[in-house]
C-alpha positions, 0 to 999 in steps of 0.5 A: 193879599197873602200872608206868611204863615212861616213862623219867624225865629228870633235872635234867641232862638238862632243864638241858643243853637249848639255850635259844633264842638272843636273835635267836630271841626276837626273831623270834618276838616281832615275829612276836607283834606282826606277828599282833596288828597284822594281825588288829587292823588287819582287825577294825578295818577291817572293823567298823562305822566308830569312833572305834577307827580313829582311833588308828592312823588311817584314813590309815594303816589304809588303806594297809595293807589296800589293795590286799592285805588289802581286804575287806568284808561285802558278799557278804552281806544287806542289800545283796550285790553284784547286778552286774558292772563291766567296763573297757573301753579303746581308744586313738587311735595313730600308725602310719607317720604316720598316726592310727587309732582302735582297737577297744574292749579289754575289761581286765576280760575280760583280768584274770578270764582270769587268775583262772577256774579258778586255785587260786591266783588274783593279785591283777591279776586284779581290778583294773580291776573295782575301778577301774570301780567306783569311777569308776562310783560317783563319775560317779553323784554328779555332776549331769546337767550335770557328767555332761556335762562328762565326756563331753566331750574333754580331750586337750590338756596339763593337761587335768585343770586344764581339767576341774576349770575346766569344772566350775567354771563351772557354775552352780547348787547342785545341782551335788556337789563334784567332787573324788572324781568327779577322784581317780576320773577320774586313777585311771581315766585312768591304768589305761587308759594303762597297757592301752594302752601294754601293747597297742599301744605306748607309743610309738604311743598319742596319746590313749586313752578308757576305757568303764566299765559296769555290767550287773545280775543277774537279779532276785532275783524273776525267778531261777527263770524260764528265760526271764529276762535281765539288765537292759541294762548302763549306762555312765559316759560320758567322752570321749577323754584324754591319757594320764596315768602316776603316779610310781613305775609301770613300764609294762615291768612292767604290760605283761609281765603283761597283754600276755602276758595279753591274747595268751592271751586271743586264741589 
């Protein structure tokens, strides 16, 4: 024979409990729509591209997953990711009236500083991978002679008109359109302003010129082979630019990151 020992609640007991409040059911019934909308948003933006993405629309579906939530299959077959970007920045600066070129700072040598061995790595850190692989992927698009445009200087006032004039004047079919390769270009442009105003001053950086390159791994054949090395990286070439700063940006924010980044880096 056995008994219940549990004690038994009365209809009093349940009926005087506290019912939540209406803000706590409205807290919790936003946090419900928040959690539908992130993991609807993420299945939509990791899918196959569909029509599905339309209702909310690309627009909309990219600024929200950018540059927080970003994600993509390609760590995985068919086609992994097999190299490394890296941003390379150097300006031309004034300095007691006089201009000096100064060396090459790899950004991207900076930013995974900020990531190696950190349990909780910032979002800063890979920033400029990004924007090197972007411009990278556009400069690629381009023809051999638009490719040589873009080595060229622009470092007068409006030089992002002069570019796309340049460009303009080309003739030939064979030559892609070039407004991905000048949203890629303003996007570089800006980035590397924003490391050389950190490094050397806003106040004394004229001009400033960005390096993209791309260095493969070793190949998948060669990869037992104690002997093997990378292939030799390859670069996007472009010439020396005025710098450029969107809208919004704060140089003192991106500095205090990155410039005590950069001393880190130099100890």
């Amino acid at each position: 024979m056995s008994t219940n020992t549990e004690p038994v609640q009365s209809d009093a007991t349940v009926a005087s409990r506290p019912r939540p409040t209406w803000w706590v059911k409205l807290i919790a019934f936003a946090a419900c729509l928040l959690t539908l909308w992130h993991v609807g948003a993420s299945f939509l933006w990791i899918a196959p591209y569909s029509a599905l993405r339309e209702i909310p629309t690309q627009n909309v579906l990219a600024s929200y997953m950018l540059p927080m939530f970003g994600q993509s299959w390609s760590v995985f077959a068919p086609e992994p990711i097999n190299g490394d970007y890296h941003f390379n920045v150097r300006a031309l600066i004034e300095k007691d009236g006089e201009e000096t070129e100064t060396g090459w700072v790899s950004a991207t040598d900076v930013e995974l500083s900020m990531i190696r061995y950190n349990l909780f790595p910032p979002r800063a850190g890979i920033q400029s991978s990004e924007v090197a692989s972007n411009q990278m992927n556009a400069y690629n698009d381009l023809s051999g002679e638009q490719q040589a445009v873009a080595a060229l200087d622009f470092d007068e006032d409006d030089w992002e008109d002069w570019m796309v004039r340049s460009f303009d004047k080309l003739e030939g079919d064979d030559n892609p359109d070039t407004t991905e390769y000048m949203a890629a270009e303003h996007l570089a442009t800006a980035y590397a302003t924003q490391v050389a105003y950190a490094i050397w001053g806003a106040d004394a950086v004229v001009k400033v010129q960005y390096r993209v390159s791309r260095q493969n791994v070793v190949p998948f054949a060669q990869r037992n082979n104690p002997n093997a090395q990378r292939p030799d990286p390859t670069f996007a070439t472009t010439g020396w630019r005025l710098p450029i700063e969107e809208k919004g940006q704060s140089r003192e924010d991106f500095a205090d990151v990155f410039r005590a980044q950069f001393e880190r880096t130099q100890q």
